[in-house]
C-alpha positions as CSV (number, residue, x, y, z in Angstrom):
1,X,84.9,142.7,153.9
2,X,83.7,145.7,151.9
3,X,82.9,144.8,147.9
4,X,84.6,146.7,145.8
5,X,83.1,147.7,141.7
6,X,86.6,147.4,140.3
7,X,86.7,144.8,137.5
8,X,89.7,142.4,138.6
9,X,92.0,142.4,135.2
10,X,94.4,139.3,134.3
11,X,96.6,139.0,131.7
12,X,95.0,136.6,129.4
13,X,98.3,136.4,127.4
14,X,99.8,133.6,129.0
15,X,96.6,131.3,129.1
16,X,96.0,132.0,126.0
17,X,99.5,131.3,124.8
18,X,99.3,127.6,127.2
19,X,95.5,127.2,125.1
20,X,97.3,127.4,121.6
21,X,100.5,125.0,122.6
22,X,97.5,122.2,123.6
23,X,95.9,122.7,121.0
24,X,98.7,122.3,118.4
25,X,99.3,119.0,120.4
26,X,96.0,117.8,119.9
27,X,96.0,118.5,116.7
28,X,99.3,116.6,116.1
29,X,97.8,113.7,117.9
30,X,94.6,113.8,115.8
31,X,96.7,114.0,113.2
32,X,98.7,111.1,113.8
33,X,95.7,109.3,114.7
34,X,94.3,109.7,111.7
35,X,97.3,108.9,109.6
36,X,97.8,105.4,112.0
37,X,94.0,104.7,111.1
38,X,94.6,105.4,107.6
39,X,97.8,102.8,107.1
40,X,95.3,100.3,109.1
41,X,93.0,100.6,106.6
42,X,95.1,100.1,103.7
43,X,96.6,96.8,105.1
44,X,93.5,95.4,105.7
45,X,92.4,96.4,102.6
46,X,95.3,94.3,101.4
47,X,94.7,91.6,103.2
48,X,91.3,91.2,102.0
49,X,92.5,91.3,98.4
50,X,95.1,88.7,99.3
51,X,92.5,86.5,100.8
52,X,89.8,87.2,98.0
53,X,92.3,86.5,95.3
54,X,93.0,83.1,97.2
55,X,89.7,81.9,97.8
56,X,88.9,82.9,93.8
57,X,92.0,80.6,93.1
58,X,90.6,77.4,95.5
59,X,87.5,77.8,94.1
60,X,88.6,78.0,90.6
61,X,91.2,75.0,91.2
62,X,87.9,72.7,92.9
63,X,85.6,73.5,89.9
64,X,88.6,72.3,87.6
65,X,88.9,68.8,89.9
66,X,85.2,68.8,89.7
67,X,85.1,69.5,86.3
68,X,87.7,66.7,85.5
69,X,86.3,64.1,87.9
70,X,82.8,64.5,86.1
71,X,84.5,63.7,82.4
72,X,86.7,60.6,83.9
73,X,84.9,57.4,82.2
């Protein structure tokens, strides 16, 4: 088998053209990801509101019992 000096050539413009279409998909994905992540985020965030605005509102409402408790005569 003799070895030739010729460069082999290939058209690149189908790989190329395959490379862009996965790479618009993963961006989509990221994308999504990220968006998914994002709504996450801002329901637990509400969540933890809700449950801080709670726990003020127990607390608030035992002080008040203890408060009332302490001036009973």
């Amino acid at each position: 088998m003799a070895h030739t000096a010729e460069p082999i050539t290939v058209d690149a413009e189908p790989y190329i053209a395959r490379l862009r279409t996965q790479m618009a998909e993963a961006w989509g994905q990221a994308q999504a990801q990220l968006a998914l992540a994002r709504e996450e985020i801002a329901v637990r965030t509400e969540r933890e509101a809700d449950l801080a605005r709670r726990i003020a509102e127990l607390e608030s409402t035992v002080a008040e019992l203890r408060s009332a408790a302490s001036t009973r005569p």
